[in-house]
Each structure stands twice: as C-alpha cells, then as structure tokens.
N, C-alpha and C positions, 0 to 999 in steps of 0.2 A: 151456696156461694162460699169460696174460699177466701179467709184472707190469711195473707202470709206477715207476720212481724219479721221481721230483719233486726236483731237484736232482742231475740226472745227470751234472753236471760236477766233481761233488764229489770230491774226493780217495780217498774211503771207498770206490768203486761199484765198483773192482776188486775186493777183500776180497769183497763180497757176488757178484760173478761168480762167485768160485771156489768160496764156500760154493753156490750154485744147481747148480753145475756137475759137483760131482763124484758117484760113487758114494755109495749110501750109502737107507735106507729113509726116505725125506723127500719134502718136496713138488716134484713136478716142473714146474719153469717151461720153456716151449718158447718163449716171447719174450720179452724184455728191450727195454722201450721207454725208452730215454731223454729225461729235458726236461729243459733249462733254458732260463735268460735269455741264457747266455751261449755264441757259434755257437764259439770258439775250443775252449772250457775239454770241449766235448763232441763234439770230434774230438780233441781231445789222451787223454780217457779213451775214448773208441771204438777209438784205435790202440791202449791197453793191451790193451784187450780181446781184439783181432784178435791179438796178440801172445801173449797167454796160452790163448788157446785150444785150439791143437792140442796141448799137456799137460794137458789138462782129458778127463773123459770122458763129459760130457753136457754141453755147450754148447750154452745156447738161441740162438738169432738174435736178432742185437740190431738194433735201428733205434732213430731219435734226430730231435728233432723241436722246434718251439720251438711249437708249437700245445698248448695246454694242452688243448683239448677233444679234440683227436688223439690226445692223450698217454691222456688215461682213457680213450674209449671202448673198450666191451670187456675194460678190466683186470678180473681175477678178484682181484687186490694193489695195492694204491698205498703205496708208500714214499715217506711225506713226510720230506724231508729238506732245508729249504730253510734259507739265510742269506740273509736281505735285506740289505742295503747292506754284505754281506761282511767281511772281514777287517777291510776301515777302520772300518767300522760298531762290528766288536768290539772296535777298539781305543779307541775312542771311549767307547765303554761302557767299557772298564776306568779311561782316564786321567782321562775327567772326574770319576765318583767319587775317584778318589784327590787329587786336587787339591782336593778339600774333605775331605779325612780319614777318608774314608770307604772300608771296601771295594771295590777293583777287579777284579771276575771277570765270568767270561760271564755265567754262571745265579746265581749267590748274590749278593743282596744288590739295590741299583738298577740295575748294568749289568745283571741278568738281566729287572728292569720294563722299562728300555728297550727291549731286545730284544725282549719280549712286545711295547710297543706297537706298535713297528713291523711287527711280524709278523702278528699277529693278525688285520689286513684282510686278506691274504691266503689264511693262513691258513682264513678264514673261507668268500674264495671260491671256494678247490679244494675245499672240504667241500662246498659249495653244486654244483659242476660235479660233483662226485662224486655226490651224491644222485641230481641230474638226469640223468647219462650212464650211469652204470655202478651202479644202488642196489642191485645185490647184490654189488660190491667189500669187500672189508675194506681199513681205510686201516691203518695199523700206521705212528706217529706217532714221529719220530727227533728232531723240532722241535725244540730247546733253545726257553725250557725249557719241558719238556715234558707238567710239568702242567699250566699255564696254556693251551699251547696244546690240548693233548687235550680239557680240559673245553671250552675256546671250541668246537673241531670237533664236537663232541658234539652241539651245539645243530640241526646239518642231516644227522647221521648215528648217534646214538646209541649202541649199541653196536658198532656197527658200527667203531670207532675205537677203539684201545687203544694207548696209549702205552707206546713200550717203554724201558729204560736199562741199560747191562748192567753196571751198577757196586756192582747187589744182588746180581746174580747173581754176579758175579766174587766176592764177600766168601762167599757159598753155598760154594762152589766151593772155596777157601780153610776157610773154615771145619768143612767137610765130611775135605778131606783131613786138616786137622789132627788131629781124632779117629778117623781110621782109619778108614771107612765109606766107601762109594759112596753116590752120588745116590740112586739108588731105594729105598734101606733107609731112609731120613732123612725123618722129619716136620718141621716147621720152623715157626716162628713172626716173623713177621717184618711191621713196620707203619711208617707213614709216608707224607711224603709225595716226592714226585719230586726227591732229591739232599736229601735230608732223613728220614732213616729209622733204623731200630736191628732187630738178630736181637735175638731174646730168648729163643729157647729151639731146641735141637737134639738130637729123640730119636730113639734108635735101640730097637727092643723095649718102646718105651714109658717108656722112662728116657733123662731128661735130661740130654746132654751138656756142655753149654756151662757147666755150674761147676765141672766135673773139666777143660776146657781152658781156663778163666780162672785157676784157679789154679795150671794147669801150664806155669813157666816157661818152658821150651825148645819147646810145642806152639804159648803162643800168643805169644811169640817171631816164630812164621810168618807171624804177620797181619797184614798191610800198614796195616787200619786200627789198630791196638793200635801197631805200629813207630811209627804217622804223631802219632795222640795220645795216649800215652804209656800203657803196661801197667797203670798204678799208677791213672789214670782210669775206662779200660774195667774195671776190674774193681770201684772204687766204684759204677761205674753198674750193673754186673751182668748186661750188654748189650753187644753189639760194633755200636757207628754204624756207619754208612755215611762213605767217607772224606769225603765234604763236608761232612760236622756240625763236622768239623777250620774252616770257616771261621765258623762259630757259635763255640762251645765255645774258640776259639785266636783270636778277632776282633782283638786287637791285634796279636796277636804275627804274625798271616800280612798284615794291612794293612801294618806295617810293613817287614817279608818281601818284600812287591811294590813297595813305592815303592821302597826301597832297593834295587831289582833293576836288572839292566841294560836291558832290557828286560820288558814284560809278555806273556803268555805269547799273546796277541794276535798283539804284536811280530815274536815269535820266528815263530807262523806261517805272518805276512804276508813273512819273509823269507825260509824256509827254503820253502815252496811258492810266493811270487813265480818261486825261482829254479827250482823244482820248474817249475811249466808254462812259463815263459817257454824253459827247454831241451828241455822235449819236443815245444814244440811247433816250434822250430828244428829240434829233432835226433830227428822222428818214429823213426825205426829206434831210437832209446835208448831210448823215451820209457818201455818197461818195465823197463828198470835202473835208470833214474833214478827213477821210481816206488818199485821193492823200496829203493832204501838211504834214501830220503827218509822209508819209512812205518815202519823203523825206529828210526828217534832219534825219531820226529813220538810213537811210543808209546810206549819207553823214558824220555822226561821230561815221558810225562803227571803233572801236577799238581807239579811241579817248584816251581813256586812256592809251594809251603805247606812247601817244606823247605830247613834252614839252609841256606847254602851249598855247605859242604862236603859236603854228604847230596842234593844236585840231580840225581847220576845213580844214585842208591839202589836203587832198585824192582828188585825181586826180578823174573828174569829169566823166571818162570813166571809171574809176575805180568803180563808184555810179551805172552808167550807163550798165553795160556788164552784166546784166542777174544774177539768184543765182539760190537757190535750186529748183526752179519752173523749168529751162532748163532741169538743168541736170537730173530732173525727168523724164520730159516728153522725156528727149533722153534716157534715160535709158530702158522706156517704148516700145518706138516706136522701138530701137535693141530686144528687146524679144518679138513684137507682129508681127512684120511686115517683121523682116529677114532681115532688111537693117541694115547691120555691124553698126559697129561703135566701137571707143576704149575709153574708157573713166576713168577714176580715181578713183576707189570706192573700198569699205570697204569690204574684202574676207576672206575666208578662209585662213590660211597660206600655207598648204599643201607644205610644203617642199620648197617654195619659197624664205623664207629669215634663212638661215643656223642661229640655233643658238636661233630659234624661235620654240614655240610649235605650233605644225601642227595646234593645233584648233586656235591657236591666230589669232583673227582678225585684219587685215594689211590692209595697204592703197595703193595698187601700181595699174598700167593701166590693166586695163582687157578686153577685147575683147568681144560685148553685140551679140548674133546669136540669132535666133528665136529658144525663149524658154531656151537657157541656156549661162552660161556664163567660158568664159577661160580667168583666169589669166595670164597675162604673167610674162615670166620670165624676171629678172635683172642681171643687173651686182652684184656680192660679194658685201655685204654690212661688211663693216669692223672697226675695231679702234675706235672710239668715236663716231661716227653715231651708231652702234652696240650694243654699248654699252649702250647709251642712249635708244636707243628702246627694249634691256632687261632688264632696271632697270623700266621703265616706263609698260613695260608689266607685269612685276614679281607682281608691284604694282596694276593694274587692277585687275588682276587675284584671287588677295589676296581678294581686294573688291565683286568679285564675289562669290567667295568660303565663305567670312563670308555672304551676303546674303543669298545663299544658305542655309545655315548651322546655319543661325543667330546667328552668333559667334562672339561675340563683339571681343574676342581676336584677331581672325583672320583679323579683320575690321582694330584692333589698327597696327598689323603686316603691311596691305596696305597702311595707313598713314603714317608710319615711312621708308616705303620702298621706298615713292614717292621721284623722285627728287629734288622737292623742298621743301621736308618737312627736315630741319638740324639739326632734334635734335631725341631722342625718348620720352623723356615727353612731350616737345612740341607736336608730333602725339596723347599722352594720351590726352592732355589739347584738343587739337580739337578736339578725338571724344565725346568726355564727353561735349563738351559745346554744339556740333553739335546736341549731344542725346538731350539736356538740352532746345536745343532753337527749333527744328523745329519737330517738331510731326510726320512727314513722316520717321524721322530718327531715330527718338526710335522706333517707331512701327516696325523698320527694324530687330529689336530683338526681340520681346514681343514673 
C-alpha cells in the first residue's frame, strides 16, 4: 500500500515513519512517497529516514519526488500536510495581527484566515489531482487550519477527505485516565469545531463521569486544559474545552502574552528548525540526533505562548509524551483498511448533526472508522454560547472560502470582520490590506 505525504520535507514525517513502521495490528504501508517544493528539506528528512530504519521492524521504501501527479498516483493515502509561504509566511500572520491589537496565532483568529487564503488554491488542486489520479485514495487532511481547509477539499473529494487534529484527542486521553478507565470502556460526547470544541460528557456503564472529575480537585488537577484556563472556569462551563478555546475565552490576556513575548511562537520555529535543517543538511550523519533533540523542546513548549512566563515550560511530561498526528493517522487508517472499528474525533461533514449548522460545515465531533467508510455520531443539542460561538466562527470560515473561490477580496474583508476575535470593521480592512501587502500567497489569493 502506498502512502503519499504532501509536504514531505516537514519536520513531523519522521514521527509518522516510525508510527508506519513498527509492529503492531495496523495498516500496513510498503511505500512512503515523499513531495515537496522544497529538493534540500527532502534529502535532509530522507537521511532521517535511512537512519532510523534499521531499529524499525517494518520499513516501507521510501522515494521522494517534487512531481505532484507522481506523487498521488497510485496512493491508497494522501497526507496533506502542506505550509505555503512557510515559517515566514507564519510569522507574518502572527506579527501583523499583533501590530493592530489583535490576536497573533497560526489557526485562531486572522493569522489562521490568512493562512486559509493562501492555502486554499492549492489545497484545492491536490484535491482536484487526487480525484483525477488516484479517486479511490483517502486524503486525511493535517492542513492548518484544518476545517477550512477539509470543507474546501471536500468540494472534488467528498468523503473521501477527513480532517484530522490530535488535540481532542490528547484532552480524551487525559480525560480518560483521569477517571480511571481505558479507552474502550468510555462513551464520549464531544462537539465543535477544528481547535474550537468542548467534552461534555464521559460514561462509563452508562453513568457520567465528567461531574465527579470536575469537582475532583487533585483528578482534574491533571488536565492541561483546566491547568491552562483555570478549574474555577471549566467547571462553571460544566465542560472541559479544548485548549485553544484558551485564545477565545483568555483573548486579552494571551494577545498581550504574545506581544510582550520575546518572540512569537513562529519565531521560535523559524529558529530553532532554521538551525535544525541548515545542520543536518551540513552534518548528514547527525542529521537524526539533531532531529530527536530538536523535536523535543519543538513539543515540550507547544503552546507556550498562552502561558505566563514563569509557567512556558509547564506541560506535563505525559502530555509531551502521548502520541499526536502520526497515531491518530495511522488509527484512522488501520479503521478503514482493516475493519477493526474504532471511534475517534475527526473533521466531518455536518449532515444535520449540529442544528443550526450548514449540512456542508465541516465539524469536529466522534465518528465511528468501519472498513472503508465512516459514521458520525450523533450528540447531545448543542446550545447557548457554545452554539453560538461555532456559528459566528463558521459564518467566518465560510466567508474566507467563498472570497477564495470567488477571489473576492470583499468577501474575504466580510470573513475578517465576522471573526470572533476580529472587534472592529476597519480593523478586518487594515488586516486584509496589510495581509495582501506583506505575504505574496495572500494577494495572489486575488490576482
């Protein structure tokens, strides 16, 4: 079985080697095709590869290729996992929002629209070469961010495209061990949309866990989302968020967080993997030591920036440690190859699942993986300010989709101002005019 990465230069594609690679009742890949734009950045992760290999005990063959219709033909996977205009691109998106007072992150806020625009033609026509080379591939969408871009993908692949994030599942996972239970015993309730979502209920025999572990100080104690927005919160809501509600919910307090920082989290790394490939690809024989120490501080201060100071290298060490997009891939995989169930937390369709949502809206809730296809489940009514928040946040995706489509810069200024943490309407002028102004994937969104 082939799988192709789409952004094979990426820092991540060792992680998913090793998850393909080893032991274990999963899906088996026998090729590993590499693409990207860039000929350096995929010889520098081909040498990891060559280097980790012989401690692996199924290594597919990898090849590497900057042909994009070389790249799918034949994949039975596509892992999209693309950065358009890169690191700079990212930082561009954080700094120009902050320089008007506004949130600067990847995904939340305007730096996450920019990224969409720019993205999104692309986006659009790996989905389009995928239909046409390979239309019985599954693409499994790593995109930042990743609802926008999965509902775009959607439009020349349908279901066939499922966006995945593993920062529900990490909170699962966490929340799970808190109340003492394994995975398999646990029903779950869990809605939203992509780095915008809330658990809301977690039974075990039919009985609901999750108000004996909000009111149990030392369990929920454990939860990196409750540590990050405060016990006293998650348990008014009744609900444990997902940790990037922390840039909703905390909008002044983590805007100011960022600017006052020494860097933005961009910054950090454009310097810390600047230094990363510019020595592996000098010091090929290192290139997988420098890799292992790089990729752990790169996930010990994920999200760093939403915490004071003194709390930057905080994150619970099991928290570093529990797996990310490379699991929930390869379980996403091994439910549609192999027929062994599994439920998992990924980026759908809405189909009438959350009242009050367009059917095509891409939503985040548990969906059940069977050989070959996949069922949503249903939730409880999602209402009141959760509701309300996932249709001002959709209204504004949506808008950024339709001005790409459309290359309607109107349209585009309408999605800025509609976002939630955009507070003003000049202010959404002023960003997409500086967005056009400073990063080249963003005007070309027009031309």
């Amino acid at each position: 079985m082939k799988l192709t990465i789409i952004g094979g230069g990426g820092f991540r594609v060792p992680q998913i080697f090793e998850a393909i690679s080893n032991d274990g009742e999963h899906a088996r890949v026998t090729e590993l095709c590499l693409f990207d734009v860039s000929s350096d950045r995929l010889q520098t992760i081909a040498k990891i590869l060559e280097q980790l290999a012989p401690a692996l005990a199924s290594p597919p063959r990898v090849s590497c290729t900057l042909d994009l219709d070389e790249a799918v033909t034949g994949a039975a996977f596509v892992f999209s996992a693309m950065r358009v205009d890169g690191l700079e691109g990212r930082i561009l998106d954080e700094r120009t929002a902050l320089e008007l007072g506004v949130l600067g992150q990847e995904t939340v806020g305007p730096g996450g629209l920019a990224y969409a625009l720019r993205t999104l033609p692309l986006a659009r026509r790996l989905a389009e070469r995928v239909a046409a080379l390979a239309p019985e591939a599954w693409v499994i969408n790593f995109t930042n961010p990743a609802g926008i871009v999965t509902e775009t993908m959607r439009r020349s692949l349908g279901d066939r495209v499922i966006g995945i994030c593993d920062t529900p599942i990490g909170l699962m996972r966490r929340a799970v061990g808190a109340i003492g239970a394994q995975p398999d015993d646990v029903t779950f309730d869990y809605v939203g949309l992509n780095h915008l979502g809330w658990l809301r209920s977690v039974c075990t025999d039919g009985v609901d866990r999750l108000p004996g572990l909000l009111a149990d100080d030392s369990a929920i104690a454990t939860i990196e989302e409750a540590r990050l927005m405060g016990i006293d919160w998650v348990r008014a809501l009744g609900a444990i968020p997902n940790e990037y509600l922390y840039y909703y919910y905390y909008n002044r307090e983590a805007t100011e967080r960022i600017r006052l920082s020494v860097e933005t989290r961009g910054e950090f790394l454009r310097k810390q993997q600047g230094s990363f490939y510019t020595g592996a690809h000098s010091h090929p024989d290192s290139a997988l030591d420098l890799w292992n120490s790089t990729k752990h501080d790169r996930e010990s201060s994920y999200m760093a920036e939403s915490r004071p100071e003194e709390e930057r290298h905080s994150r619970e060490q099991s928290d570093v440690d529990g797996g990310g997009y490379q699991t929930v891939a390869l379980n996403l995989m091994t439910g549609l190859t192999t027929g062994r169930a599994s439920t998992m937390i990924l980026n759908v369709a809405n189909n009438g699942i959350v009242d009050g949502l367009p059917d095509d809206a891409v939503i985040e809730v548990p969906t059940t993986v069977h050989l070959g296809r996949l069922e949503p489940q249903k939730v409880a009514p999602v209402r009141g300010e959760m509701l309300g928040l996932m249709q001002q946040l959709k209204a504004s995706e949506q808008l950024i989709i339709a001005a790409s489509l459309e290359r309607d810069a109107t349209l585009a200024w309408r999605g800025f101002a509609a976002h939630p943490l955009v507070d003003s309407v000049s202010v959404a002028k002023k960003l997409l005019d500086r967005y056009r102004a400073a990063i080249p994937g963003v005007a070309a969104a027009f031309d």
